[in-house]
FIKOLZA-1660 file (N, C-alpha, C; in steps of 0.1 Angstrom, whole numbers, plus 5000, padded with zeros to 4 digits):
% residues 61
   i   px   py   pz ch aa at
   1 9122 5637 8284  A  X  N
   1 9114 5640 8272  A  X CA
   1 9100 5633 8273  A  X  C
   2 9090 5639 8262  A  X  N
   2 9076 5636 8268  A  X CA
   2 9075 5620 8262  A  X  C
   3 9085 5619 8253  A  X  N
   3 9079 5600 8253  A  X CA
   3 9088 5589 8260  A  X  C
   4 9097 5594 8271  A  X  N
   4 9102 5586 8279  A  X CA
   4 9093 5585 8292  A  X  C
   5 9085 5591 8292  A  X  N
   5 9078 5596 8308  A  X CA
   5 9067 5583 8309  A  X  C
   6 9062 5580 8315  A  X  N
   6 9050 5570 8315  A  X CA
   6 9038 5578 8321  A  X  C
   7 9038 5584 8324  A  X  N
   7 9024 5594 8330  A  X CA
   7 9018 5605 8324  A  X  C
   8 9009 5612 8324  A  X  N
   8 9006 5626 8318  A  X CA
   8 9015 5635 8317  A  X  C
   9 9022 5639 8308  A  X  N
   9 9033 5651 8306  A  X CA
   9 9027 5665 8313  A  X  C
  10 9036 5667 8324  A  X  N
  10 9028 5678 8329  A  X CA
  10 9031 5697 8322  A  X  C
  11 9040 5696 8310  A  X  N
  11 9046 5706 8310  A  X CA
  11 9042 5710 8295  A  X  C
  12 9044 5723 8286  A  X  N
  12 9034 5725 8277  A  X CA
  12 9048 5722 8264  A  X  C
  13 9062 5721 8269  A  X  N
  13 9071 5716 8257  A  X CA
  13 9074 5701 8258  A  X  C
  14 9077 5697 8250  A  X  N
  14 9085 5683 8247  A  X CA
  14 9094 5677 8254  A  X  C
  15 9101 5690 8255  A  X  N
  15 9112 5684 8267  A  X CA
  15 9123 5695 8278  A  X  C
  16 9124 5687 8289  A  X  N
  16 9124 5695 8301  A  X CA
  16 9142 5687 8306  A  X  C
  17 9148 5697 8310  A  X  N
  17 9157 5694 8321  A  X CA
  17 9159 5696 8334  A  X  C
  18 9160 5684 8342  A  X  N
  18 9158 5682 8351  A  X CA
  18 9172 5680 8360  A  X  C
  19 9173 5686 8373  A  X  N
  19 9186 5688 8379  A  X CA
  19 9186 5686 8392  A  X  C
  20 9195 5682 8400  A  X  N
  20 9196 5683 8416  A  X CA
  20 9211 5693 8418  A  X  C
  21 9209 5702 8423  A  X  N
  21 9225 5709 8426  A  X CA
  21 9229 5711 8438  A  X  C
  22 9237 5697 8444  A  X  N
  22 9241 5698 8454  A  X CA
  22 9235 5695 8467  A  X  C
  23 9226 5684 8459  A  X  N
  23 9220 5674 8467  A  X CA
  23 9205 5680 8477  A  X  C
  24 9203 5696 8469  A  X  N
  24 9195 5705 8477  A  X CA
  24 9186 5712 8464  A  X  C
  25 9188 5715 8458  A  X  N
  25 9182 5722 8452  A  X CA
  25 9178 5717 8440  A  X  C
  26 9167 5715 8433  A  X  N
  26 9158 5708 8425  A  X CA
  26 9156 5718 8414  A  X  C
  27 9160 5720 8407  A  X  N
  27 9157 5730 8393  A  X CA
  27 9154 5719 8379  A  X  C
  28 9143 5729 8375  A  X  N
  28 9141 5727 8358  A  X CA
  28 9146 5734 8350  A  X  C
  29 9147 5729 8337  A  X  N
  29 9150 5745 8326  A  X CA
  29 9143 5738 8314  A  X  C
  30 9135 5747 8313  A  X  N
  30 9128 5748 8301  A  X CA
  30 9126 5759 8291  A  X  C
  31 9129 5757 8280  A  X  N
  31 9134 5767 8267  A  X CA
  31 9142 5773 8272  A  X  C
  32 9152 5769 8282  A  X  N
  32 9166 5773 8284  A  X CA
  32 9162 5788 8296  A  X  C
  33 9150 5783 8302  A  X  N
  33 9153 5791 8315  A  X CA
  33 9151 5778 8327  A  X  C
  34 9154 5785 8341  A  X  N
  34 9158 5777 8352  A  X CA
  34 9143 5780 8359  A  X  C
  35 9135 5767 8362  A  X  N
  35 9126 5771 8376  A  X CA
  35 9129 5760 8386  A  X  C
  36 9124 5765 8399  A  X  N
  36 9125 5757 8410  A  X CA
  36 9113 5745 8407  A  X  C
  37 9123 5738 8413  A  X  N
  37 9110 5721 8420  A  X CA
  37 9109 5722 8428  A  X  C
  38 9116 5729 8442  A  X  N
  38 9115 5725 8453  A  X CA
  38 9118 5741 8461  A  X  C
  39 9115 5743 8474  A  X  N
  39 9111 5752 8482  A  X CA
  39 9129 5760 8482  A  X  C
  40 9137 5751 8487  A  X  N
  40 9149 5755 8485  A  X CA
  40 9152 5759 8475  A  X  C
  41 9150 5757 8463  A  X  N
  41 9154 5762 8450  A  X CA
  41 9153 5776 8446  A  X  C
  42 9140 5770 8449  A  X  N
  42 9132 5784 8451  A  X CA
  42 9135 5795 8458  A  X  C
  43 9138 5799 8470  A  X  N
  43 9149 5805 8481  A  X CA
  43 9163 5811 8474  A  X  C
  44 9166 5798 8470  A  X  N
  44 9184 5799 8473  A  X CA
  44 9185 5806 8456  A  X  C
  45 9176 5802 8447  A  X  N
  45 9183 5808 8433  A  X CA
  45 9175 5822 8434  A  X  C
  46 9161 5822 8439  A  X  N
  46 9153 5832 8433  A  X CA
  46 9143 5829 8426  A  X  C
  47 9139 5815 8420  A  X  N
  47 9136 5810 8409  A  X CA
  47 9118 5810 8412  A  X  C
  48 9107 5811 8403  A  X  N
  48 9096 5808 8404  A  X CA
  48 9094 5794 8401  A  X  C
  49 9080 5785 8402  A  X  N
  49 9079 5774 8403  A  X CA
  49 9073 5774 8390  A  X  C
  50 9075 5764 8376  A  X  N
  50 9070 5761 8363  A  X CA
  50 9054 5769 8364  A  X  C
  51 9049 5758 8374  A  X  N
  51 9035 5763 8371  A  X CA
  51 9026 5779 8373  A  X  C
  52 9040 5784 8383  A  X  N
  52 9037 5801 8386  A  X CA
  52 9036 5809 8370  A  X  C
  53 9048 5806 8362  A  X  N
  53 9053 5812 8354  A  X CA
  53 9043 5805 8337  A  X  C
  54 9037 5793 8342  A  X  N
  54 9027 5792 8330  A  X CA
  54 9034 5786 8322  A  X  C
  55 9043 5770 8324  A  X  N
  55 9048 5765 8318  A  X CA
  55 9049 5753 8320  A  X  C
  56 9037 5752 8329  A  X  N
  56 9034 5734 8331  A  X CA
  56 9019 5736 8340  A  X  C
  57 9014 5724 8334  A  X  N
  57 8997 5724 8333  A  X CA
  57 8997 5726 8352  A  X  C
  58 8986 5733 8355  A  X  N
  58 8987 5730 8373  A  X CA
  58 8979 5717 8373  A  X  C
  59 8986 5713 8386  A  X  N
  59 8979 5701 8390  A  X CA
  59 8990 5692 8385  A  X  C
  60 8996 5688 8375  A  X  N
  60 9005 5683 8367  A  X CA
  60 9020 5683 8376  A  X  C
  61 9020 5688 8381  A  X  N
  61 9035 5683 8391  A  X CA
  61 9033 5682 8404  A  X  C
% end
């Protein structure tokens, strides 16, 4: 959530879920969709990266 974080909230909601699945794959979901954090995620689900899709400031992650 944006008031646990100590740095600039890089994302345009309040609050983000954050995941590792299976020690590989880095996903977010925000308003209850899934994007990748990381290259494998990205790959292995399909998933675009927050800031592709316009839902976290660029530069910000």
């Amino acid at each position: 959530m944006r008031q646990d974080y100590d740095k600039e909230w890089p994302f345009y909601v309040d609050e983000v879920i954050v995941e590792c699945r299976k020690k590989h794959w880095c996903i977010i979901t925000i308003d209850g969709y899934d994007y990748a954090l990381n290259g494998t995620a990205s790959s292995y689900y399909k998933l675009d990266f927050p800031h592709e899709s316009g839902v976290a400031i660029v530069g910000g992650l």
